[in-house]
N, C-alpha and C positions, 0 to 999 in steps of 0.2 A: 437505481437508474430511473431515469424522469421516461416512463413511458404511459400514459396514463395510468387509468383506475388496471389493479392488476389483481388477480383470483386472490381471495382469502377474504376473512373477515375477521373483526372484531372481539367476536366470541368466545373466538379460542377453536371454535370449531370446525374440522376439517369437508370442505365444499370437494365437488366429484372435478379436481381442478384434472386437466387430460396436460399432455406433454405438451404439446405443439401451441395449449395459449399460453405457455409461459415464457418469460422475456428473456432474450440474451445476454450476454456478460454485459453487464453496463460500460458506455461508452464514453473511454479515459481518452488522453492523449498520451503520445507516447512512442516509443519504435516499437516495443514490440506488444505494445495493450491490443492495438485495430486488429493484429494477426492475428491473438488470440482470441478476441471477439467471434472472428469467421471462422476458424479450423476449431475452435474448442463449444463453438455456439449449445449443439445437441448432447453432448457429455453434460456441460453446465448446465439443462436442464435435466436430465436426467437425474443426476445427483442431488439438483437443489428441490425437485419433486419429494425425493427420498426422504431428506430432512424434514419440507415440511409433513408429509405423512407420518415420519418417526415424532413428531409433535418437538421436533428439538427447537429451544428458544436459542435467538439469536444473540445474547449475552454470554450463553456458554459458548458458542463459538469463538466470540471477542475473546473470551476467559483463555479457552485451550489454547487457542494461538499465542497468548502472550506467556503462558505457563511454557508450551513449546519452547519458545524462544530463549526461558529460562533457563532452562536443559539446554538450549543452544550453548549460551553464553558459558554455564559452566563446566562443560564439555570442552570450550575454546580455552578455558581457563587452565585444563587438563593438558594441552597443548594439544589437542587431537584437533583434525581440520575436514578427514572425508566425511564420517559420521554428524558431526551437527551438520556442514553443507547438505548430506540427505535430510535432515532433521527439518531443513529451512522448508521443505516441499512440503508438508503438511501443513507446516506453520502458513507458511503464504494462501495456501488452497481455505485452509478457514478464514484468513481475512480477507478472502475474496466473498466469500459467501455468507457471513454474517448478513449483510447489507442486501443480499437477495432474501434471506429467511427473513428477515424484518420487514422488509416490504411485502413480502408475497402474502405474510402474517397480518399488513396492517399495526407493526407493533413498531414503524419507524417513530422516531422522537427525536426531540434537539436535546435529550436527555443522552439518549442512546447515539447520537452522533458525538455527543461531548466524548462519553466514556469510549468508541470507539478510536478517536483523535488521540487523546489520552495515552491506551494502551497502545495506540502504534509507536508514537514516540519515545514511552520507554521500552517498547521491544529493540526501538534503531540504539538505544542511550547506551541497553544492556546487550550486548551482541558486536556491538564495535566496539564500546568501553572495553568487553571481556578479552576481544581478539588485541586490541592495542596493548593491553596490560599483557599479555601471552607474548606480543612480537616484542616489549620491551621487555621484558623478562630475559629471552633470547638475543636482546642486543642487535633484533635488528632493527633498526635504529630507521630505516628510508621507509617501511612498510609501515611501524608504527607510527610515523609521521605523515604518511599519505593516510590509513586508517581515521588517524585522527581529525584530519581534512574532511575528511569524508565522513565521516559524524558532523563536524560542524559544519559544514555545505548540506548533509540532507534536514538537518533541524533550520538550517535559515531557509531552505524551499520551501516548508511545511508554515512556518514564520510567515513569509510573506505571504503566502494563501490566506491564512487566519485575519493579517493586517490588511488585506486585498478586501475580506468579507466583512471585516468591521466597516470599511466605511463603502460597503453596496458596489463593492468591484468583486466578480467571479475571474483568479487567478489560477487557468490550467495549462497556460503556458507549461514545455520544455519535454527536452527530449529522454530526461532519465528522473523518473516516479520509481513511486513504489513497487509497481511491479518489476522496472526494467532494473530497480537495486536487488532485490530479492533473486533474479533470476542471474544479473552475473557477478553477483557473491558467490551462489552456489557453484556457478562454474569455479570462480577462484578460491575457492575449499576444497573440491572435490579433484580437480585436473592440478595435475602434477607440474610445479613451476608457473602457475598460472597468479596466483593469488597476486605478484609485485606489477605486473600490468592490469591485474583488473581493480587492484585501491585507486592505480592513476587513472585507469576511465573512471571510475564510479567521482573520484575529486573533478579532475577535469569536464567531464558530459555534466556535471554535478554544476558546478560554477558556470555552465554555458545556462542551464537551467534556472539557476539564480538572475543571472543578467538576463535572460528573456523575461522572467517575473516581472521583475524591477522596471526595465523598460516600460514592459505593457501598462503597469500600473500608473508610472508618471505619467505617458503619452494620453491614458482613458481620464490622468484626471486634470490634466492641462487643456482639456477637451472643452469648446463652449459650455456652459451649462443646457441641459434641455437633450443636449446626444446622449441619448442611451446607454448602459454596459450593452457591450453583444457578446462578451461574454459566454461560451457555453458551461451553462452547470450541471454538475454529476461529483459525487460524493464515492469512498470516502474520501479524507486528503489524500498525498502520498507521505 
């Protein structure tokens, strides 16, 4: 989160950082990102205090998360659906916090944002791969079709960000990121008959999200020369 200079240093060594200068959930777009910002603000520092005191680096974070995820997937592969759905709340709770423990470290990098981008997109590859191979397995034939929608709808969001950044456009357009997939997957794992409406919102809000990208990007680059991105940035993708 872009909030200026923030407690920590270089060193490696731990400063008398107190709760209340540390920064909130960094600020995504989203439905339900700004919620959690204000209702989860004081937990988020609590916890991300914790780590950096525990001295824990923010690449194992990236790490666990994606190993989580792998347990998710082969979990899904098992045909089982409540268990990884719990599985994804840890998963997601590290990828949210990597990015605070590196910053608050000083150990941010366009190293460590590479290898964070990285491992988010194969946690989305292995986790929808795993449940569409499980629905078609089972012959259900519409869920493993919207699934698989919805893998390629959230890699072409992530897509266009990356293609946004390459040529000096910041793309945070839409209404369903990484947090709002993570949270109604797990509703659709975990709630009973739930999973065949939440592939079609996760496709559907999915491709409204794509066409908002897209948009923005043609209209910011159809733009005189000399107009600005306004743009707001903040990391990671979704």
């Amino acid at each position: 989160m872009d909030e200026g200079n923030e407690p920590g240093n270089r060193s490696g060594e731990h400063e008398d950082v107190r709760l209340r200068d540390l920064p909130a959930p960094r600020q995504v777009k989203g439905v339900i990102a700004p919620v959690f910002r204000v209702v989860f603000a004081w937990p988020y520092r609590a916890v991300l205090l914790g780590l950096y005191r525990a001295g824990i680096k923010p690449w194992w974070l990236t790490l666990a998360s994606f190993l989580n995820n792998v347990v998710v997937g082969w979990l899904l592969l098992k045909d089982l659906r409540f268990l990884p759905g719990i599985l994804l709340l840890p998963a997601g709770l590290l990828d949210i916090f990597d990015g605070g423990v590196a910053r608050l470290r000083h150990e941010d990098s366009r190293a460590g944002a590479f290898l964070d981008s990285v491992m988010d997109r194969l946690s989305d590859a292995i986790v929808f791969g795993c449940l569409f191979w499980s629905l078609s397995e089972q012959h259900l034939q519409l869920q493993a079709a919207l699934c698989m929608s919805a893998l390629v709808i959230s890699l072409s969001v992530s897509h266009l960000r990356a293609e946004g950044e390459a040529l000096g456009l910041t793309l945070s357009e839409g209404v369903m990121q990484r947090l709002e997939r993570y949270v109604v997957l797990m509703i659709g794992l975990t709630a009973p008959g739930a999973l065949l409406p939440v592939l079609a919102i996760l496709t559907g809000l999915g491709a409204v999200t794509v066409v908002q990208r897209g948009w923005s990007a043609v209209r910011r680059l159809a733009a005189p020369v000399g107009i600005p991105d306004t743009g707001t940035s903040f990391v990671p993708p979704p």
